[in-house]
N, C-alpha and C positions, 0 to 999 in steps of 0.2 A: 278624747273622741271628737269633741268641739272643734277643735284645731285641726284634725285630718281633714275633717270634713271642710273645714273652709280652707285648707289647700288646695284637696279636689275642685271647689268651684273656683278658686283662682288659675289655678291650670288649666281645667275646661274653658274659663272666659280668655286668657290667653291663646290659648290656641284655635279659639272659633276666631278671635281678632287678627292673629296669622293669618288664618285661613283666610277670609274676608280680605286681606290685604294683598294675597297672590292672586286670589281671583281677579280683581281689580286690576295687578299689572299683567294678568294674562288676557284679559279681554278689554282692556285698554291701553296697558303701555306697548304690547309688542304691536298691536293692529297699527297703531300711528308711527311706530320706528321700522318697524320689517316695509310699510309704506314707501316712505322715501327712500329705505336703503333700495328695496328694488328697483324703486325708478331711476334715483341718480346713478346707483353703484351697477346695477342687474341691468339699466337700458329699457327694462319693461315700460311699456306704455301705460299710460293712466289706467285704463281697463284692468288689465291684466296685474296691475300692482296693487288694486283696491280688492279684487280677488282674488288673490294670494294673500292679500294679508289677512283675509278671513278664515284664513283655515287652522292656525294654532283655536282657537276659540272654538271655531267647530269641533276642535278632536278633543279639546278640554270639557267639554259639556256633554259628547259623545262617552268621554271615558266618567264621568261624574254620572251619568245613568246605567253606565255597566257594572260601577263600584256600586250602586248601592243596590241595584237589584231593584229595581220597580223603576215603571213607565209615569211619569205626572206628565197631565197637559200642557204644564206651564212651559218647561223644559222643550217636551216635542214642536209646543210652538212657537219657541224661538231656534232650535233648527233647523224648522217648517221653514221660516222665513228668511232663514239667512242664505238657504240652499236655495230656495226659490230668485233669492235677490242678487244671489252670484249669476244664475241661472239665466235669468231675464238682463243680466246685464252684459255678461258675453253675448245674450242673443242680440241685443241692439248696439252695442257698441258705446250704451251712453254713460259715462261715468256718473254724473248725475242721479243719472237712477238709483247706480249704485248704494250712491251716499242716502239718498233717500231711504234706501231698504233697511238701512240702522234705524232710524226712523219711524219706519214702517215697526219694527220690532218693539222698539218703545212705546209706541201706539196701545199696539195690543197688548204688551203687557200692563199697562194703565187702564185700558179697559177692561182686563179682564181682573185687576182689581178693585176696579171701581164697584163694578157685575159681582162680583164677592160681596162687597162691605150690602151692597142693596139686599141678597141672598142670605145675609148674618155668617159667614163664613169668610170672615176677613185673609185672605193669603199671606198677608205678612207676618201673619201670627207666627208661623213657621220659623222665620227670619229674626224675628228679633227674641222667641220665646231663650235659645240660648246663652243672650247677653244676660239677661234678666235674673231665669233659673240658676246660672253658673256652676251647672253639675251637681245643686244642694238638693238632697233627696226630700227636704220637708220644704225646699220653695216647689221644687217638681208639684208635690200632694198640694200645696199650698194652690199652684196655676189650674190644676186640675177645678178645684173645689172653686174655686171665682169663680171659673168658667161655666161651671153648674147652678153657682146658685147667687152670683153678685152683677145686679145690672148696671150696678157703676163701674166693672171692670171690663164687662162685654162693650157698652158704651166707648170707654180710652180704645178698647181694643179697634174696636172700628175706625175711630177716628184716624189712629196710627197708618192704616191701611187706605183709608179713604185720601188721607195727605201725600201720601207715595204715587195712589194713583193718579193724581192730578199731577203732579210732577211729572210723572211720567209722559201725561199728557202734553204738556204745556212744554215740557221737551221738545218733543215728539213737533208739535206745532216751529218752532223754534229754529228748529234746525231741517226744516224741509223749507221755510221760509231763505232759509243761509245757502241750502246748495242748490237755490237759483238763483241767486242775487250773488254770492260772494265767488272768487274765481278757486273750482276743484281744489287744489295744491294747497291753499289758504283754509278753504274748509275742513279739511281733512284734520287739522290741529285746531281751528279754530270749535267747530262739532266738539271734540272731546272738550275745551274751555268750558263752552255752556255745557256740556252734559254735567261736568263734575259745579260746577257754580249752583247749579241747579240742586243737583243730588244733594249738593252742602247746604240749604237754604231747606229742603227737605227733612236732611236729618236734625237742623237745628228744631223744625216746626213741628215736626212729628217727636220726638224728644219730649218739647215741650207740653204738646195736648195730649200725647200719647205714651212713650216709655217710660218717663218719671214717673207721672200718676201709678203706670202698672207698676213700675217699681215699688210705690210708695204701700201701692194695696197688698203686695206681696210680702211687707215686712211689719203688714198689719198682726194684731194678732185673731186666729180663727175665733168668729163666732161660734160658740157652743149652745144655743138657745134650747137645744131639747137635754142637753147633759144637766146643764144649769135646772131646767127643770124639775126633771130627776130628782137631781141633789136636794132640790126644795122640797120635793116630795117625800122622799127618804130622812130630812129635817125633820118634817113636819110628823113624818110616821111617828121617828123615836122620841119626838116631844111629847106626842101623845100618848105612846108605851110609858113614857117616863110620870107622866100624871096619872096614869091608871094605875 
């Protein structure tokens, strides 16, 4: 029984790793290669080849909220902004903009985890809860129960979040700084550099203050304090039946 069950959480953590891995080349490897192919190969002009290349990512995030059947904010508002940033960049013509409105998206999403972690409703919880759990039905009751009643677990949890969203930030700062200073073409691969430098510097940080610890609490064993009780109670009963 031991054994199924830790195949299922290895298969589940496999395949959320997949997962996390396609995302990744759908919303960064094809935007930077679909990029240059259509400008060198297609002739499209800067404009029109930075949006173009926004649109496998649009329809991947478009079909990842029709798959799962529910609206989050988070999701609507990084479509809010990418349609908005295609939008206002055909309308003026500036590339720049364009690259900014990556930008602009990372922003918001770092704020509005940041806005979480201050609310006790950290976002990323979501994100990392199933590297952690790995499909095991007694770490699942395990995350449940931290969550309810250990403030050392809520604590890592926050920080985990709170570390993503500066990242985000500081991205987000990073790379609107880069597409006015560096020349379009150059930015366009250099942006993805720092984004993923960033992200890695991230996952190492939050990892450290954040995942492990919740790992660690997770393979704690549960406090029983009212069972243990109990037990003592029911001790102490049949001591006393047993002297009487």
């Amino acid at each position: 029984m031991t054994k199924t069950t830790g195949n299922t959480g290895n298969t589940a953590s496999t395949g959320n790793e997949r997962a996390a891995f396609r995302t990744l080349l759908v919303d960064v490897g094809v935007p930077v290669a679909s990029y240059y192919l259509l400008k060198s190969a297609a002739g499209l002009s800067t404009v029109a080849a930075l949006g173009w290349s926004s649109v496998v990512p649009v329809l991947r995030l478009v079909w990842g909220m029709r798959r799962q059947r529910e609206v989050n904010a988070l999701p609507l508002l990084i479509l809010a902004a990418n349609l908005l940033g295609v939008l206002v960049g055909f309308g003026t013509g500036d590339a720049r903009l364009m690259l900014v409105k990556d930008s602009a998206i990372g922003s918001l999403v770092g704020i509005a985890m940041l806005g979480s972690v201050l609310l006790g409703r950290p976002l990323m919880s979501g994100a990392v809860k199933p590297f952690l759990v790995k499909g095991d039905p007694g770490r699942e009751a395990a995350w449940e129960r931290l969550r309810r009643e250990s403030g050392a677990f809520r604590r890592v949890e926050l920080r985990f979040s709170a570390v993503w969203g500066s990242a985000f930030v500081v991205e987000c700062g990073l790379r609107i700084v880069g597409a006015y200073t560096v020349p379009v073409d150059t930015m366009v691969w250099l942006g993805t550099v720092v984004m993923l430098a960033v992200m890695g510097m991230a996952f190492l940080v939050s990892g450290a203050v954040g995942a492990v610890p919740m790992a660690q609490l997770l393979g704690a064993p549960a406090p029983l304090p009212a069972v243990r009780m109990a037990e003592g109670e029911r001790d102490s009963s049949l001591a006393g039946s047993t002297h009487r």
